[in-house]
C-alpha positions in Angstrom: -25.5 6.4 -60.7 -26.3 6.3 -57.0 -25.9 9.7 -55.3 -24.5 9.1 -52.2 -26.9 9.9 -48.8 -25.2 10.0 -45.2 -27.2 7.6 -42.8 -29.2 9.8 -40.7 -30.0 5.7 -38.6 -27.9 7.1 -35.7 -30.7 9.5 -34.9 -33.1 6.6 -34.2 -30.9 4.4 -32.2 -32.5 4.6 -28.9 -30.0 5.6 -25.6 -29.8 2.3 -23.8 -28.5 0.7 -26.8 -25.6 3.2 -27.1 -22.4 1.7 -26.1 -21.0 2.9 -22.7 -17.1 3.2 -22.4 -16.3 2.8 -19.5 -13.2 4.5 -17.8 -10.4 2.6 -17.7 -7.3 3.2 -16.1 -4.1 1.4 -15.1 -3.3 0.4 -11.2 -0.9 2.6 -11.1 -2.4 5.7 -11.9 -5.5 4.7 -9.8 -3.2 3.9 -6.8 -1.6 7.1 -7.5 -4.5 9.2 -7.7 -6.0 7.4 -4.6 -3.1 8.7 -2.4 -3.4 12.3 -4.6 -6.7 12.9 -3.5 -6.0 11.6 0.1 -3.3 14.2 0.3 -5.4 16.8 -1.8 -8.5 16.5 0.6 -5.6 16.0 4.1 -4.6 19.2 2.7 -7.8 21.1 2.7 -8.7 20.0 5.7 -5.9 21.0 7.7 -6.2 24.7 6.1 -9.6 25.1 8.2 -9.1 27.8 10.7 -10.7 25.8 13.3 -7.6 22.9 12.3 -4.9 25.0 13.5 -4.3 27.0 16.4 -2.3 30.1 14.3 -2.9 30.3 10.7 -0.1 28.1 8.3 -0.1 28.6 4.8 -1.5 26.3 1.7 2.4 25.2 1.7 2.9 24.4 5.1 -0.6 22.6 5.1 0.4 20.2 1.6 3.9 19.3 3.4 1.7 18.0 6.2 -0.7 16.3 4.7 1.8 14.4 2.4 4.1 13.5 4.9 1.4 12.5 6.9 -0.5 9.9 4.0 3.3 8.5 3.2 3.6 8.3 7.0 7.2 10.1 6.8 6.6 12.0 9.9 9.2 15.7 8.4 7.5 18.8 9.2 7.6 22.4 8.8 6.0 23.4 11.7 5.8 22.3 15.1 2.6 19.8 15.0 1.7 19.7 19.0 1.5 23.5 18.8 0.1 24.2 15.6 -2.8 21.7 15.6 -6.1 21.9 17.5 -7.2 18.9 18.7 -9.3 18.4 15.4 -6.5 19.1 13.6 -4.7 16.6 15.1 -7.5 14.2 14.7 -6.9 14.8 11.0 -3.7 14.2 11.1 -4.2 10.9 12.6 -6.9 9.7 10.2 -4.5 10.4 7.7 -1.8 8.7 8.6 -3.8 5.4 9.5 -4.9 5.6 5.6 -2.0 6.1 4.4 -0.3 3.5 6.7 -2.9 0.8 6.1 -2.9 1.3 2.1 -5.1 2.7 0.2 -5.7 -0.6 -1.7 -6.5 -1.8 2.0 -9.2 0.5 2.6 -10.8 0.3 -1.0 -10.7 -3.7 -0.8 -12.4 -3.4 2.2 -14.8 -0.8 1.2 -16.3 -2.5 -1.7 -16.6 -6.0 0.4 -18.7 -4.2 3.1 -20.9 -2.7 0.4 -21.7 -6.2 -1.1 -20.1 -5.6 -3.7 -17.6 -7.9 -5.9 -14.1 -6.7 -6.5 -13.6 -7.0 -10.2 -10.9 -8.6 -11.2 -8.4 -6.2 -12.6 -9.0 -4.3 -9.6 -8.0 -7.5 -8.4 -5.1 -7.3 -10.0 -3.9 -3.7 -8.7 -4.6 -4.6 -4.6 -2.3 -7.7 -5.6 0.3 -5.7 -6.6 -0.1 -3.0 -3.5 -0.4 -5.8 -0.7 2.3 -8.0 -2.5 0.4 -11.1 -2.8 0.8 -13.8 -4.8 -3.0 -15.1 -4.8 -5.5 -13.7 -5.9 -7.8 -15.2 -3.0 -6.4 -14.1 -0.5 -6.7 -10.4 -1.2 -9.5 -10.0 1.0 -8.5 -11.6 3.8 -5.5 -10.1 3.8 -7.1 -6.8 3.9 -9.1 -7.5 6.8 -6.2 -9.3 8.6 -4.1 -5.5 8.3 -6.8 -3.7 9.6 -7.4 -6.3 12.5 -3.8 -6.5 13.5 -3.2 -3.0 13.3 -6.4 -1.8 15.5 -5.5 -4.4 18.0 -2.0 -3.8 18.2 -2.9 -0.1 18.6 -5.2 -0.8 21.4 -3.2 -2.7 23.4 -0.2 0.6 22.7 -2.8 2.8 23.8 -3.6 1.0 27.2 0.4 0.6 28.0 0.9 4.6 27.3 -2.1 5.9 28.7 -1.1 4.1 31.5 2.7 5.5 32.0 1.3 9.2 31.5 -1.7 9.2 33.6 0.0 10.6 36.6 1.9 13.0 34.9 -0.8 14.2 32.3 -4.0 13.0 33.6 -6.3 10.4 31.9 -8.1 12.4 29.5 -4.2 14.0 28.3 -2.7 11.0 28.3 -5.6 9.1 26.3 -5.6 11.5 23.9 -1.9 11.6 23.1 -1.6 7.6 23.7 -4.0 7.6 20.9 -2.2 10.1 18.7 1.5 8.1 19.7 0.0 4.9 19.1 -1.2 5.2 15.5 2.1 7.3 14.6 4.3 4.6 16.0 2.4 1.6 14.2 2.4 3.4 10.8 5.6 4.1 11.3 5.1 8.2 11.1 7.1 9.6 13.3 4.9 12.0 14.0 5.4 13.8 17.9 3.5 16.4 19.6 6.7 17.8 21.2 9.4 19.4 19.0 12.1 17.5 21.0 10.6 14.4 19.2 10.8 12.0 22.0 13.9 13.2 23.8 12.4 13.9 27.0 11.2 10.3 27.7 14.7 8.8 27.1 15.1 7.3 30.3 11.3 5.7 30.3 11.2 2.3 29.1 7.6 1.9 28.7 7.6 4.6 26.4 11.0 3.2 24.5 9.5 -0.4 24.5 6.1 0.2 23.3 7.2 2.7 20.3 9.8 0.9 19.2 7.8 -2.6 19.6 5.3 -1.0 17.5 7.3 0.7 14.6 9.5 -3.1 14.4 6.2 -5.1 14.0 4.6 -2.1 11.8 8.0 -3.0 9.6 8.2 -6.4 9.6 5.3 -6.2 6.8 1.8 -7.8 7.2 2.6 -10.9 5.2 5.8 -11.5 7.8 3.0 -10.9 10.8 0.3 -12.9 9.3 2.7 -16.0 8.2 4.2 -16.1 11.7 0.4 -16.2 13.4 -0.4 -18.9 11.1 2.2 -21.3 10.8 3.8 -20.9 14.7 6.8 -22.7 13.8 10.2 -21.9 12.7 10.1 -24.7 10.0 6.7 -24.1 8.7 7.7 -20.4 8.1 7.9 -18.9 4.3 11.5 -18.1 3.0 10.6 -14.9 2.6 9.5 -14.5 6.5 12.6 -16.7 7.8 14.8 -14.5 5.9 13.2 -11.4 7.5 13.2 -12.0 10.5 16.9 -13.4 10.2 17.9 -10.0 8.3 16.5 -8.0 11.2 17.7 -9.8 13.8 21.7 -9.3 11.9 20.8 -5.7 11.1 19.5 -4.8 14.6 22.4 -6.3 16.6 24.9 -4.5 14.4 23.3 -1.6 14.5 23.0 -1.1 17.9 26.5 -2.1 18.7 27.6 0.4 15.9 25.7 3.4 17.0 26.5 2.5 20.7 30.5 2.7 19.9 29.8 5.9 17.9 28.3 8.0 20.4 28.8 6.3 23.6 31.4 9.5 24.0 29.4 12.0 22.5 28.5 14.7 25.1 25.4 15.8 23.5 23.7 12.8 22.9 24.9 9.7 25.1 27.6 10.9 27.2 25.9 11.8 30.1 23.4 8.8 30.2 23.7 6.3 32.1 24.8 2.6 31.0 21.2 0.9 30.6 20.0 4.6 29.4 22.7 4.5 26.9 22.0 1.0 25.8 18.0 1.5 25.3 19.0 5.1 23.3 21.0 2.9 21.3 18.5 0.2 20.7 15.9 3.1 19.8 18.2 4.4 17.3 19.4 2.0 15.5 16.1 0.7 14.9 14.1 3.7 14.0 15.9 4.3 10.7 14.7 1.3 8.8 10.7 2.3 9.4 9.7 5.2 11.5 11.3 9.0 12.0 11.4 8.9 16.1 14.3 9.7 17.9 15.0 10.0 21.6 18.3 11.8 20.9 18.8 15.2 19.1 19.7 13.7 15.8 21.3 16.8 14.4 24.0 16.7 17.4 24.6 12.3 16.5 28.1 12.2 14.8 28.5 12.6 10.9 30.0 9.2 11.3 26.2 8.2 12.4 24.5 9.9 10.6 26.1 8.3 7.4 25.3 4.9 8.9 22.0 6.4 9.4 21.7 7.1 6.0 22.2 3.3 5.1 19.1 2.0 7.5 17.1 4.5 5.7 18.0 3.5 2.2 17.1 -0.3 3.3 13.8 0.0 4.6 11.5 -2.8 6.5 9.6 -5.5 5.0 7.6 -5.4 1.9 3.5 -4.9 2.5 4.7 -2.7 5.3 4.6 0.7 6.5 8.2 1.5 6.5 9.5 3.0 3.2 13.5 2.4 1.8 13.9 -0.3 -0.7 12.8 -2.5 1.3 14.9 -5.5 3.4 13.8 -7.9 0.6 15.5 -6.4 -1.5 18.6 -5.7 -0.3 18.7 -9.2 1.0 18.6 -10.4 -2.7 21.1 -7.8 -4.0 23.0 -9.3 -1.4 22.4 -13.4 -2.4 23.0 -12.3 -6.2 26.6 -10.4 -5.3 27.9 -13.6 -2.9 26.5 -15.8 -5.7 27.8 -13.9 -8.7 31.8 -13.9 -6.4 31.2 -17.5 -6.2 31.0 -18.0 -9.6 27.4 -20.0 -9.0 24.9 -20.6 -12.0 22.0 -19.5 -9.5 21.3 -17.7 -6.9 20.4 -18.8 -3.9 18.5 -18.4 -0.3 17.9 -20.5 2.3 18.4 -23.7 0.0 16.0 -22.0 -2.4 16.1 -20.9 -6.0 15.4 -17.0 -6.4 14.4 -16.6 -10.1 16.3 -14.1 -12.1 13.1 -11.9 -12.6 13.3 -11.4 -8.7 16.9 -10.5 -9.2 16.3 -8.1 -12.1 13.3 -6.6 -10.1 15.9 -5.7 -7.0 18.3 -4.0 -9.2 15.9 -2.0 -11.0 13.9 -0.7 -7.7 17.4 -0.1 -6.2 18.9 2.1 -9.3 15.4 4.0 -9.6 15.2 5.1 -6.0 19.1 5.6 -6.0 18.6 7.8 -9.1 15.2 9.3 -7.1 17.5 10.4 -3.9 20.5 12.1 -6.2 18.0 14.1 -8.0 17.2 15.5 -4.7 20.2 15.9 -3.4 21.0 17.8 -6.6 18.6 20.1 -6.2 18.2 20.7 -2.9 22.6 21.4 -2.9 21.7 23.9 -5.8 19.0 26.0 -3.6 19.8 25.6 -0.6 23.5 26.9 1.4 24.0 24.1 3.8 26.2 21.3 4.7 26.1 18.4 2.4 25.5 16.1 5.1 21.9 17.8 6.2 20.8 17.6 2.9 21.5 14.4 2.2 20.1 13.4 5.2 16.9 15.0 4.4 16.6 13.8 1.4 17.2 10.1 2.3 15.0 10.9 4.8 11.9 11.9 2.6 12.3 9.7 -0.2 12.6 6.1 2.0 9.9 7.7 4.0 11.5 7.8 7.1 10.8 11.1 8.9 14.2 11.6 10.8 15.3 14.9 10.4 18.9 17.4 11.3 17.1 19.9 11.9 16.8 21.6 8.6 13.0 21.0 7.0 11.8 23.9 7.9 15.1 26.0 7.1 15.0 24.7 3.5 13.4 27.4 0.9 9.9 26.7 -0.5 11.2 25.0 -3.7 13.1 22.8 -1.7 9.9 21.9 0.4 8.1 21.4 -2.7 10.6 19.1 -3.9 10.5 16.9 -0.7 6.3 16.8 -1.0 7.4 15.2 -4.4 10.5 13.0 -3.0 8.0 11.8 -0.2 5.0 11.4 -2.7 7.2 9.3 -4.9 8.7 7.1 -2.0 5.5 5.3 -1.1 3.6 5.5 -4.5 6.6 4.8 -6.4 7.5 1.4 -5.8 4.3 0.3 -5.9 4.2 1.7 -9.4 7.2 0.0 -10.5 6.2 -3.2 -9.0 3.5 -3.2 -10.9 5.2 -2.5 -14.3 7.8 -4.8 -13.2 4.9 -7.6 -12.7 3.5 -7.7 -15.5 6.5 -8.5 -18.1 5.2 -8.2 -21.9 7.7 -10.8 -24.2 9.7 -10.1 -26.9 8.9 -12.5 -30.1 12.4 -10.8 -31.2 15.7 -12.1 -29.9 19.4 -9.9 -30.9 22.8 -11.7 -30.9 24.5 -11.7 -27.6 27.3 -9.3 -27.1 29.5 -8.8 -24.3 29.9 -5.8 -22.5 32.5 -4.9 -20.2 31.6 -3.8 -17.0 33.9 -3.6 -13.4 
């Protein structure tokens, strides 16, 4: 009988045969650790006594750097006055990352290095740019980074040149600079703590910010499809139906906010017709992408602010850097309910077929953030004292990654700030999480009996 000897032949097997495991990890968590450590390393940075110009603790420092890498624009302290100029700088970098995409930046990175973007990494920055080709990743990620710098140039020239009497070149560069990137990446991010009240009555300043956060919204793929094609009928569905949906929303919105505080002493009241008109133009479009305002939002009407609250929740374009659902969405939600009351087999848009996974896929990013923003209003009722309406605004506010605020962010107690670094964490990461999931089906070989369920 053989006594049994344990091979010792593992000792001899030289190193460079060993088998190397690489790390692997799915887009999502990659994705979500990229904007992580963007936010971790925003965060450090910003603590640096030479950042600030009076100290801010490690909390007020990670609500910052989060809102500033989902470019949600709420703060806890008052940025123009707390920041040094390198702090500032800081805060600027980080929005214009978190803006672009982190899938942008990484795309781009390995390209310039020489190297080859593998193809499940492939994979992820198709999911986070939204495209449906894999070859045209990486010119999409050079044509964001292209439009954005020169869209932010030309900003930069049109407000450096409205300020310079008033502020002096170097002043108005500077904060032309900092306005510019904020507005594009739709941040919301203001170096006064009236936000932009005191330049209600400028139209330069009106036009160019709002110009900016509307294109920054539209979505890349909207911007790039309309520079290449040039012609209404060449257009994609997808960027006819856009551009229709904004133009609806817009026009309603700014009649609607116009009637609601055209009487309100302490916002429109006492400005003058064309003043009224371009206040209402700037807020009913700043909802839907960037936290701006030009009126003291906490003083709008409650009737407002609820309409408010549905801008917020519908977001701009996909591939964009406003937050919300996203107007894609909705749009189908909305096909699928005039379809479904019509008692039609499919569901239709713009004499096109959208396939039932795109339905399915609207519904489920809509319950999940729905289910997201009452969490958070739960909460924050259960710690915090104050009308329902400010916290639900706030709330909206951080989870579509908006910015727009009543007042209340810093107010709130440090839980509740917590809870909104999460709420604003999970607004941008999130749906490119579940997109991913979402996109990547896994079939059933098993199929149940159909029952029928009632619902309505």
């Amino acid at each position: 009988m053989k006594q049994w000897v344990p091979s010792l032949a593992w000792l001899y097997r030289k190193p460079g045969r060993r088998k190397r495991r690489a790390f692997k990890a799915s887009p999502p968590v990659i994705l979500s650790g990229g904007f992580a450590c963007l936010i971790l390393l925003g965060t450090l940075l910003l603590k640096i006594p030479g950042a600030t110009e009076q100290p801010i603790t490690w909390l007020e420092s990670l609500f910052t750097a989060t809102s500033a890498v989902t470019v949600t624009g709420l703060v806890v302290v008052d940025t123009g006055a707390t920041y040094s100029v390198f702090g500032l700088t800081v805060l600027a970098v980080l929005i214009q990352a978190g803006g672009l995409g982190f899938m942008t930046f990484a795309v781009l990175a390995a390209m310039s290095l020489g190297g080859h973007v593998g193809l499940q990494h492939q994979l992820m920055a198709k999911e986070a740019m939204h495209q449906t080709s894999l070859a045209n990743i990486g010119r999409t990620a050079k044509a964001v980074v292209s439009l954005a710098l020169t869209v932010e140039a030309v900003a930069v020239v049109g407000l450096t040149l409205t300020w310079w009497g008033d502020k002096g070149f170097v002043d108005a560069l500077s904060e032309a600079v900092f306005y510019a990137i904020s507005a594009f990446n739709s941040a919301g991010f203001v170096l006064s703590p009236n936000g932009l009240v005191d330049y209600a009555s400028s139209i330069p300043v009106n036009l160019i910010v709002s110009i900016l956060f509307v294109i920054g919204g539209l979505g890349f793929s909207v911007i790039t499809n309309i520079a290449e094609k040039r012609r209404w009928h060449d257009f994609s569905v997808y960027t006819r139906a856009i551009l229709i949906a904004t133009l609806i929303i817009n026009v309603l919105s700014v009649a609607i906010i116009w009637l609601l505080e055209m009487n309100n002493p302490a916002t429109f009241a006492n400005l003058s017709i064309g003043d009224q008109a371009m206040a209402a133009w700037f807020q009913a479009t700043t909802p839907r992408s960037a936290g701006f305002n030009t009126v003291d939002t906490g003083a709008m009407t409650e009737a407002s602010a609820v309409f408010t609250l549905l801008l917020m929740l519908i977001g701009g374009g996909s591939m964009s850097t406003a937050g919300g659902i996203k107007l894609g969405t909705f749009i189908v939600l909305l096909v699928a309910t005039y379809a479904f009351l019509r008692r039609r087999e499919h569901v239709t848009l713009l004499n096109r077929t959208v396939p039932q996974e795109i339905v399915m896929k609207a519904l489920a990013v809509t319950l999940v953030t729905l289910t997201l923003m009452f969490l958070g209003i739960f909460i924050l009722m259960i710690l915090n004292p104050l009308p329902f309406i400010d916290i639900t605004f706030e709330v909206l506010s951080a989870s579509a990654t908006v910015g727009l605020s009543r007042g209340i962010t810093a107010d709130v107690t440090a839980a509740s700030q917590v809870v909104l670094v999460f709420l604003m964490f999970a607004g941008r990461v999130g749906p490119l999480t579940l997109a991913y999931f979402l996109a990547t089906p896994r079939k059933r070989h098993i199929r149940f009996p159909e029952t029928d369920i009632q619902v309505g």
